[in-house]
N, C-alpha and C positions, 0 to 999 in steps of 0.2 A: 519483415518482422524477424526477432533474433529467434535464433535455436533454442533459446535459454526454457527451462521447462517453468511453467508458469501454475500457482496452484491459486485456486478460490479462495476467498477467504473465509473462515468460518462465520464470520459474523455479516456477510452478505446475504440475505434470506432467499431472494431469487433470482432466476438469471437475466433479469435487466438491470438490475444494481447491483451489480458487481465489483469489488475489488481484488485485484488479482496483484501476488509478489512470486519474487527468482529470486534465486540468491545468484549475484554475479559472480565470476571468476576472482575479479580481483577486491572482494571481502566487501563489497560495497549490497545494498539490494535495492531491489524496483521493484517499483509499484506502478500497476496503467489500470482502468477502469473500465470497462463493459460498453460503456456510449464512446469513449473513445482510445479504445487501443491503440491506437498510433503513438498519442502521447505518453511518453515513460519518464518516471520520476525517477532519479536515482538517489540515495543516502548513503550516510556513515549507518552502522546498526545501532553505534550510539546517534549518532542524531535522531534515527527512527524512534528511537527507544523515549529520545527524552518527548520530541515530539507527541507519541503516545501518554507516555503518566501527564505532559502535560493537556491533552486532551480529556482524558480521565477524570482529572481532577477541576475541572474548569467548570464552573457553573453556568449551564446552560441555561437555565430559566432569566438568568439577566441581560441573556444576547439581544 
């Protein structure tokens, strides 16, 4: 596992659904999850960003 410091996320309620970010060295940040740490996502902040308002904005009741 990296050194990188890793924080909760706020919007995770408890600690089996967790999502956890670092901000990387080199401007980029991860993301890994509470069931499986190992796996790390890496992104632009814009990508994360747009990722997000596109979440945000999506209409879940027509999933």
């Amino acid at each position: 596992m990296s050194n990188h410091p890793w924080q909760k996320s706020t919007y995770s309620p408890d600690a089996s659904n967790c999502v956890y970010v670092s901000a990387n060295p080199t401007g980029t940040v991860r993301l890994r999850e509470s069931d499986t740490p190992d796996t790390i996502l890496t992104a632009t902040t814009d990508g994360l960003r747009h990722l997000i308002r596109t979440l945000k904005s999506t209409d879940r009741r027509s999933a």
